[in-house]
N, C-alpha and C positions, 0 to 999 in steps of 0.2 A: 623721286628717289628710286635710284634700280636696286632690286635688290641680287647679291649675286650668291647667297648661301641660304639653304634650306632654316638655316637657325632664322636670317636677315628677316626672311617674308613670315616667317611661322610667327616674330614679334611683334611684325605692322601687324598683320592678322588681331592676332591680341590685342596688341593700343586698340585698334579700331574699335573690337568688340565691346570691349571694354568702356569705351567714350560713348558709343552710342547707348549703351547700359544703363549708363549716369547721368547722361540729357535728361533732363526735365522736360525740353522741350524740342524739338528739331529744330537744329542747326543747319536751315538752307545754305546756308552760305561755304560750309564748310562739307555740305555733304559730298556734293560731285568728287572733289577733292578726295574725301576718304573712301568712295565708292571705286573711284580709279584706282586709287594705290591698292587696295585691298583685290579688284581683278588682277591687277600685276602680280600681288604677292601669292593669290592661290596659285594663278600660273604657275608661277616659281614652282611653289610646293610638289603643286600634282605633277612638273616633269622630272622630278630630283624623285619623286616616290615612284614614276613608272621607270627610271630608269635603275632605282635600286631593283623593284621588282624585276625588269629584265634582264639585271646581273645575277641574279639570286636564280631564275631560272637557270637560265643558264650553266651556272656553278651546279648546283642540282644533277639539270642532264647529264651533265659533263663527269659528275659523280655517281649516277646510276651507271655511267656507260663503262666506265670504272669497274663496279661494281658489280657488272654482268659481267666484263669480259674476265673478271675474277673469280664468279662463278662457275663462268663454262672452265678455266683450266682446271678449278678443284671437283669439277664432274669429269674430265679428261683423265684424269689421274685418276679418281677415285674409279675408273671404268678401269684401267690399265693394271688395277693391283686387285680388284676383283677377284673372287673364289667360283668356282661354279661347282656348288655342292660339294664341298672339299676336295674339288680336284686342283689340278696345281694353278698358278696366276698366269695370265698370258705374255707377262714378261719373264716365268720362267717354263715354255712352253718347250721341253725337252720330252722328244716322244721313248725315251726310255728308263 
């Protein structure tokens, strides 16, 4: 069985755990069987969780970068209306 959704593998994971839990005794016969599916389904898992995490990165930087360049215009401006010691702002730099 492939699995093609992070929920698909997360519940073979489970059956399996679960079955081997409740053996009484080991189930040679059935082992290989749930050893393989159970490699297939962490697979699944762990490339659906590094690929969340790479979006999530991503989204992040993309949101800091955001967020600095939001920065530097509210220091751009805040530099541009500026006092110096109560003399006039440099956008109203009238030397009379």
């Amino acid at each position: 069985m492939t699995q093609k959704t992070f929920k698909q593998a997360y519940e073979v994971l489970q059956k399996h755990a679960e079955t081997l839990r409740n053996q009484q005794e080991p189930n040679i016969d059935d082992l290989l069987k749930i050893v393989t599916e159970s490699v297939d389904a962490y697979n699944v898992c762990l490339e659906r969780i590094n690929a969340v995490e790479k979006a999530m990165e991503q989204a992040f930087s993309q949101a800091q970068l955001q967020e600095d360049d939001n920065d530097q215009v509210t220091e751009n401006r805040a530099d541009s209306f500026q006092t110096d010691s109560g003399q006039q702002t440099k956008e109203d730099d009238i030397p009379f």
